[in-house]
ROFIVEX-59911 format. One line per 5 residues: number of its first residue (from 1); their letters; for each residue y, z, x negated of C-alpha. Coordinates in steps of 0.25 Angstrom, whole numbers. Example, Ala and Ser with C-alpha at 12.3 -4.5 7.8 and 13.67 -1.06 7.14 Angstrom:
REM ROFIVEX-59911
1> AS> -18:31:-49 ~ -4:29:-55
END
This chain:
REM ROFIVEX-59911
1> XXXXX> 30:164:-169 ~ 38:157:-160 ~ 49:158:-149 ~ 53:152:-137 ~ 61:152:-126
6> XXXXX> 57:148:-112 ~ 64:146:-99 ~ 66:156:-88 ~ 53:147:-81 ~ 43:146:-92
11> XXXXX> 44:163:-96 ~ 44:165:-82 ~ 30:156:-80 ~ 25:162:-96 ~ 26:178:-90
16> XXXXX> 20:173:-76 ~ 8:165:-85 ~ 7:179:-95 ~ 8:189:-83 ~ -6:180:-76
21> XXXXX> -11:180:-90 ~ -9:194:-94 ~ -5:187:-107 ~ 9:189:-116 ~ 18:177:-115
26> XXXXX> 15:174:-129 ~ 1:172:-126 ~ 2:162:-113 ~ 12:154:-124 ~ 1:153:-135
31> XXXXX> -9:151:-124 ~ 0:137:-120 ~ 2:135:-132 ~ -12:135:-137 ~ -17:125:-123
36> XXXXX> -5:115:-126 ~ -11:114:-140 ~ -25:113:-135 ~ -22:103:-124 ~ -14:93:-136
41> XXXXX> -28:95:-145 ~ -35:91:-133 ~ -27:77:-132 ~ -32:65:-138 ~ -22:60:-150
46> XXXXX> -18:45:-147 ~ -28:41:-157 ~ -39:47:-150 ~ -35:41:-137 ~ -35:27:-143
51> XXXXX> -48:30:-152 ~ -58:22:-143 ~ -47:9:-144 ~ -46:9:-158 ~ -53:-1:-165
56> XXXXX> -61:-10:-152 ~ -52:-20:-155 ~ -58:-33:-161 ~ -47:-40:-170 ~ -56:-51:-172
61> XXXXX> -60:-48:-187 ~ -44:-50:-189 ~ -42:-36:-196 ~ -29:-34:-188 ~ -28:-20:-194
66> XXXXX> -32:-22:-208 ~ -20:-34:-210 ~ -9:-28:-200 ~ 0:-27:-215 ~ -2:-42:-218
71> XXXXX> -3:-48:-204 ~ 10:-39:-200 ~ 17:-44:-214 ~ 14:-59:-209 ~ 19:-57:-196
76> XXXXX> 33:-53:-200 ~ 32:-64:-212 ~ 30:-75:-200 ~ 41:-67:-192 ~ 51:-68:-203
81> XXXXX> 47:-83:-206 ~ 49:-87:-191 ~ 61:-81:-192 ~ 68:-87:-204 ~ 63:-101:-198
86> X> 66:-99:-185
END
């Protein structure tokens, strides 16, 4: 169960939407509530946005992704190097 408090506006529209409904206050609430929750199920995650783009990338046999670790360590170990001799 929950409460909320609404501003002189909002109740005013929720008994004008109940009154054309013929429905409680409560029930135009759930009702809202239910189509927001519907209209966020309906939207694709980022991850399904990007689906058709992950993987067409050709790295040239390099295996960028399988030696991100190493190749990340050797930056930084050339970065301090350059540094120190620099």
């Amino acid at each position: 169960m929950a409460t909320v408090r609404l501003d002189v506006p909002t109740e005013a529209a929720l008994k004008r939407l109940a009154a054309q409904r013929g429905q409680t206050k409560s029930e135009v609430i759930r009702d809202a509530i239910a189509r927001l929750a519907g209209e966020d199920r309906a939207q694709p995650s980022a991850h399904d946005k990007l689906r058709p783009f992950v993987g067409i990338v050709d790295s040239g046999g390099r295996q960028l992704s399988t030696e991100t670790g190493r190749r990340f360590r050797e930056l930084l170990e050339e970065r301090r190097r350059a540094r120190r001799a620099g």
